[in-house]
C-alpha positions as CSV (number, residue, x, y, z in Angstrom):
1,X,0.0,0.0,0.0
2,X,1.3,3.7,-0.8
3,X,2.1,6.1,1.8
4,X,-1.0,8.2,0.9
5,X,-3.7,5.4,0.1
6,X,-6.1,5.3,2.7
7,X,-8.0,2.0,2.0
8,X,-7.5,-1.4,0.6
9,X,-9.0,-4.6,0.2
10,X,-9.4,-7.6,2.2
11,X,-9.3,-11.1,1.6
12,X,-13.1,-11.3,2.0
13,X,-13.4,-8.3,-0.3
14,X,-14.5,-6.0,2.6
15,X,-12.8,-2.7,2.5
16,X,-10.0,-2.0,5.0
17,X,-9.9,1.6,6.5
18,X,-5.8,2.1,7.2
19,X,-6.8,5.5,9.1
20,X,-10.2,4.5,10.9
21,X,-10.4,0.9,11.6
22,X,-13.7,1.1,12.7
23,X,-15.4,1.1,9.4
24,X,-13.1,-1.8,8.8
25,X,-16.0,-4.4,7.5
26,X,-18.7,-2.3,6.3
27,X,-17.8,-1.7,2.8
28,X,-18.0,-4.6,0.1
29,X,-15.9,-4.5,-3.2
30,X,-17.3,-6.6,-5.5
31,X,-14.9,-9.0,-7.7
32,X,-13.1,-7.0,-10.8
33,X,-14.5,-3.6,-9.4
34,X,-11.8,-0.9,-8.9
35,X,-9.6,-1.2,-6.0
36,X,-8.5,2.4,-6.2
37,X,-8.9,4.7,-3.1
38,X,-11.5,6.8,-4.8
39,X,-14.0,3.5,-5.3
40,X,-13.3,2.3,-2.3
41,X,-14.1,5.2,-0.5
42,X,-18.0,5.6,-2.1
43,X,-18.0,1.9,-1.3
44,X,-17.6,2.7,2.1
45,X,-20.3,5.9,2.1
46,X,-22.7,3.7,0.6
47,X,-22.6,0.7,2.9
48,X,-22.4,3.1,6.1
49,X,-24.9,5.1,4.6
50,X,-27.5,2.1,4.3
51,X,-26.7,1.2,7.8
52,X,-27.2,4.4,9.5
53,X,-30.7,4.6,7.8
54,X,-31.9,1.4,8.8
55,X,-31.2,2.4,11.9
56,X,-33.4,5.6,11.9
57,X,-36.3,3.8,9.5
58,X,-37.5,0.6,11.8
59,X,-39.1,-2.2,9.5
60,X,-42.6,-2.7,10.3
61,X,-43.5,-5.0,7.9
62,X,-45.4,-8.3,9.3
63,X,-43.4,-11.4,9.4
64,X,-44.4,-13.9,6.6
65,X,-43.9,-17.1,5.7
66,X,-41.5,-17.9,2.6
67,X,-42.3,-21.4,0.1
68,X,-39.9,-23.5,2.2
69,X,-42.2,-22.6,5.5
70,X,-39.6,-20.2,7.3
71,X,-40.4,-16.7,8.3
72,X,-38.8,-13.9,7.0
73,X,-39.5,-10.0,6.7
74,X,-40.0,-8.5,3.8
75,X,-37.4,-5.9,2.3
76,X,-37.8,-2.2,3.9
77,X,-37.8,-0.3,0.5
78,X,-38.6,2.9,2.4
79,X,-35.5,2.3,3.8
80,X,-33.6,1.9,0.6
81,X,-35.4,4.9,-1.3
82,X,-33.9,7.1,1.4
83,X,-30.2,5.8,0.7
84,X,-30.3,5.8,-2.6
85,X,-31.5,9.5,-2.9
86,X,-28.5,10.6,-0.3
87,X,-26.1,8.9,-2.0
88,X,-26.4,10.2,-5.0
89,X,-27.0,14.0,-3.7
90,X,-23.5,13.5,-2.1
91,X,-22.2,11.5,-5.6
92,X,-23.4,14.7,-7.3
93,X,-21.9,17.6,-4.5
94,X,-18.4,18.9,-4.4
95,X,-17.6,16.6,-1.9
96,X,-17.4,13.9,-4.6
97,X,-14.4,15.6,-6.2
98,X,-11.8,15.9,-3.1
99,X,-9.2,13.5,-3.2
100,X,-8.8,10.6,-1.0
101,X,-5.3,12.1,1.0
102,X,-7.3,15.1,2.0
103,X,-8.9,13.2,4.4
104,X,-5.4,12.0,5.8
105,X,-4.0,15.2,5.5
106,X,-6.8,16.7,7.6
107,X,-8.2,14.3,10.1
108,X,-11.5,14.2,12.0
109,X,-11.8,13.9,15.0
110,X,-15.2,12.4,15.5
111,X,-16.1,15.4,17.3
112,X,-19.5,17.8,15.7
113,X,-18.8,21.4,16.9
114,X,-22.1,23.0,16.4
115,X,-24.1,24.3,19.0
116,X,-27.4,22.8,19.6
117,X,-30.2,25.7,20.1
118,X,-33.7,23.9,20.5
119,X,-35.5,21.1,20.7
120,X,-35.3,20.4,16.8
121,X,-31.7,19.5,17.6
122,X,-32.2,16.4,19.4
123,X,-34.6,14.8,17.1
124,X,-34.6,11.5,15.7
125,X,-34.1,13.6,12.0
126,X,-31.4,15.7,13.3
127,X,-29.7,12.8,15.3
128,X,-29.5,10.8,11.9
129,X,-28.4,13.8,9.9
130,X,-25.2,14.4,12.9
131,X,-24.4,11.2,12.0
132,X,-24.3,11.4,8.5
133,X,-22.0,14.5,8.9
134,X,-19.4,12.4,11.1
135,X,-19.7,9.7,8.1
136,X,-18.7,12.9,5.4
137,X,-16.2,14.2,7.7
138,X,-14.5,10.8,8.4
139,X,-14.3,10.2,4.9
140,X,-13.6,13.6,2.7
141,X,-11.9,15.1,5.9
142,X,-12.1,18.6,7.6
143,X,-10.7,20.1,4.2
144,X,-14.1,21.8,2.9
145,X,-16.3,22.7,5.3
146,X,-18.1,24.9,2.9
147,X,-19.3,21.8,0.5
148,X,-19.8,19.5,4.4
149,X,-22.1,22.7,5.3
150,X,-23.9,22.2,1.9
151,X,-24.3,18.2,1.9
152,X,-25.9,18.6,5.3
153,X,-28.8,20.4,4.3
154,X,-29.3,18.6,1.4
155,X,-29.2,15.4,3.2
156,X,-31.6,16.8,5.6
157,X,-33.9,18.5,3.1
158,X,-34.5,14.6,1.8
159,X,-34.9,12.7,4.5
160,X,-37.2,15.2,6.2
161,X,-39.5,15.4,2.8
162,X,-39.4,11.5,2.6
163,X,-40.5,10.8,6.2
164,X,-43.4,13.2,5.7
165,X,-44.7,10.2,3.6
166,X,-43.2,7.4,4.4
167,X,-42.6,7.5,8.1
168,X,-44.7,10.2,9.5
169,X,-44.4,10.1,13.1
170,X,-40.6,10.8,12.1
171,X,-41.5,13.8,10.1
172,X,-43.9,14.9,13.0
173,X,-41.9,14.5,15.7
174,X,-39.3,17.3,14.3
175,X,-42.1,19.6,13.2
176,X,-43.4,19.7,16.8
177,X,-40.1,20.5,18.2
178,X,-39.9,23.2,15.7
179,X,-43.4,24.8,16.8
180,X,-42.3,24.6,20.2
181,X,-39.0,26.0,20.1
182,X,-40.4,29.0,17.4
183,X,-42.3,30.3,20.4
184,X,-39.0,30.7,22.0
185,X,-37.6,32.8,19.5
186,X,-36.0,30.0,17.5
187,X,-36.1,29.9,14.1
188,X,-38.4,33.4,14.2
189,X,-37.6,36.0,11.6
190,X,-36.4,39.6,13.1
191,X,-39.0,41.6,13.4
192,X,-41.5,39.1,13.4
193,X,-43.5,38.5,16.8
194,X,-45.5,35.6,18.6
195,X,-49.0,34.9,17.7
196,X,-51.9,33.3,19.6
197,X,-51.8,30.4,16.6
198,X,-48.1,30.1,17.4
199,X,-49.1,29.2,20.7
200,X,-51.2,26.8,19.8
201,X,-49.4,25.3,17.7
202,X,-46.8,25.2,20.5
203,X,-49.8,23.5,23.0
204,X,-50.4,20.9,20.8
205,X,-47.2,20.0,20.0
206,X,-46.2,19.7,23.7
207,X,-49.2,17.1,23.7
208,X,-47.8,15.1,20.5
209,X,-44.5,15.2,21.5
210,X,-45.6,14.2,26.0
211,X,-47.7,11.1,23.9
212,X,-44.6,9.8,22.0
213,X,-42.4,10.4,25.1
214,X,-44.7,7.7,27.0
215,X,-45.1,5.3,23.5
216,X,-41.7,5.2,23.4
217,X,-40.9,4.3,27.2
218,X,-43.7,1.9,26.5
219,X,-42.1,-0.1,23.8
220,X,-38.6,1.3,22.7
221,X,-38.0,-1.6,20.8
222,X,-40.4,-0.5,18.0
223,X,-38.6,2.7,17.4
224,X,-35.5,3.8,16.0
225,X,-32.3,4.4,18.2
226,X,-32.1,7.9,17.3
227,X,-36.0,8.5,18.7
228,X,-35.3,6.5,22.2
229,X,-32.0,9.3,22.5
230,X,-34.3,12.1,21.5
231,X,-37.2,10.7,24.3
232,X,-33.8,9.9,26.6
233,X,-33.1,13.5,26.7
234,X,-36.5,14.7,27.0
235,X,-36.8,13.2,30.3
236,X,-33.9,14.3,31.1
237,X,-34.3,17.8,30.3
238,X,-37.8,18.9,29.3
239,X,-39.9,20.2,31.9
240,X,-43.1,17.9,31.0
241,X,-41.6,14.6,31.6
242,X,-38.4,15.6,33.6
243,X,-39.7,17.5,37.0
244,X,-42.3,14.3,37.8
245,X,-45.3,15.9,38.7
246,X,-46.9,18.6,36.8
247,X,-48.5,22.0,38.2
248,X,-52.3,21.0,38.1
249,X,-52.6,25.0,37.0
250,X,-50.0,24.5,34.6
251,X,-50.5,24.9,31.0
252,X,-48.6,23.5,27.5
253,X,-47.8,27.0,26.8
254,X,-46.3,27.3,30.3
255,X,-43.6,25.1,29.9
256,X,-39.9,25.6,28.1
257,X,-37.9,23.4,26.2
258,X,-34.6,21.8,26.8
C-alpha cells in the first residue's frame, strides 16, 4: 500500500480503512471492481450510509412465511429509497471531487462542533443527519467545510420530505419540536413576533411530543435508536416529563424546552 492510500482490500473483499479501523468491515468491493482509493471510499459511504438509515427507518412489515415454510420480513424499500436519494445527492456535490489524501491530510476527530439551540436539535431527524455529517467528515476530511455545510442540508432536506410520507411520526416529531421551540424565538424571523396560533401550535405540539415520550418508554424496541436518544433527553431535560409531577394549573404554553 502507498504512503498516501487510505484504503485497501481484504481477503473477504470488505474494505480495510488504514486510518479509521472502525469502518473496517462495512464496505464490500465486488470481484473486478476498482480497488482504487476513490472507489473504495464511495464503497464505504454507501454501505455506512444504508446502515445508518436502517437504523433511523424501523421495519414494520409483518413477518411472513417464505415457500420453504420459514419466516422472513419482507425488504424495507422505504429504507432503501432514502439511501439511494442521499447517496447520489453527495455522488453529485463537491464533496465527490476531493481527493482521498485530503482526508489523511486533515483528520476528523469524531467530534460535531455545532451548538445545539432547540428542541429540533435532538430529534430522531437531526440525530441521523449528525451522524451522516461524522460519516462525510471521516471520509472527505475537515478540508471543505463549505461543501460538508452544503451536503448537510441537502441530506436533511430529503430525509425530512421522505419521512413526511413514508414515516410520519418521524417527520412529526421534528415539526413539533420546531413549533415549540419557534415560540422561543428560535427559528423566528427579526422583526416578526409571537401569535396566539403560534401558541397553539406550540400546545399541541407539547401534547404530541408528551404522547410519544410515553409510547416510546412503553415499547422502545419498536422505534429507531435515534427516537429512544431524542425521548432519553426529554426526560432528562424537558420540563413535562423531567420534573415528575406537573402543576395542576399549569399549561402547555407554560412550559420551556430543553
Amino acid at each position: 500500500m502507498a504512503a498516501n492510500q487510505r484504503f485497501s482490500v481484504a481477503h473477504d473483499r470488505y474494505v480495510i480503512d488504514h486510518l479509521n479501523s472502525s469502518n473496517n468491515g462495512k464496505g464490500y468491493c465486488h470481484e473486478g471492481d476498482p480497488e482504487n482509493d476513490t472507489h473504495l471510499r464511495e464503497r464505504l459511504l454507501w454501505c455506512c450510509l444504508a446502515d445508518l438509515t436502517e437504523r433511523l427507518i424501523v421495519n414494520a412489515a409483518t413477518m411472513k412465511i417464505a415457500p420453504d415454510g420459514k419466516l422472513y420480513q419482507p425488504f424495507c424499500s422505504e429504507r432503501h429509497s432514502i439511501s439511494v436519494a442521499l447517496y447520489r445527492a453527495i455522488e453529485a456535490s463537491r464533496l465527490n471531487t476531493l481527493e482521498v489524501e485530503l482526508s489523511l491530510q486533515n483528520k476528523f476527530d469524531g467530534q460535531l462542533r455545532r451548538n445545539k439551540l432547540g428542541m429540533q436539535d435532538y430529534t430522531s431527524l437531526s440525530l441521523f443527519v449528525d451522524d451522516v455529517e461524522c460519516l462525510l467528515r471521516d471520509l472527505y476530511g475537515e478540508s471543505d467545510n463549505q461543501a460538508i455545510d452544503l451536503v448537510r442540508k441537502a441530506v436533511f432536506a430529503i430525509v425530512y420530505e421522505f419521512t413526511n410520507y413514508v414515516r410520519k411520526d418521524l417527520w412529526q416529531e421534528h415539526s413539533n419540536a420546531q413549533d415549540i421551540d419557534y415560540v422561543f424565538g428560535i427559528g423566528l424571523p427579526d422583526g416578526y413576533g409571537i401569535s396566539g396560533s403560534d401558541y397553539r401550535r406550540m400546545d399541541r405540539a407539547v401534547l404530541d411530543l408528551t404522547q410519544r415520550a410515553h409510547d416510546v418508554r412503553a415499547n422502545p424496541t419498536a422505534f429507531s435508536k435515534y427516537t429512544v436518544s431524542f425521548v432519553d433527553d426529554l426526560y432528562e431535560n424537558w420540563r413535562p416529563l423531567s420534573r415528575g409531577t406537573k402543576d395542576s394549573n399549569a399549561t402547555p404554553a407554560d412550559e420551556i424546552p430543553f
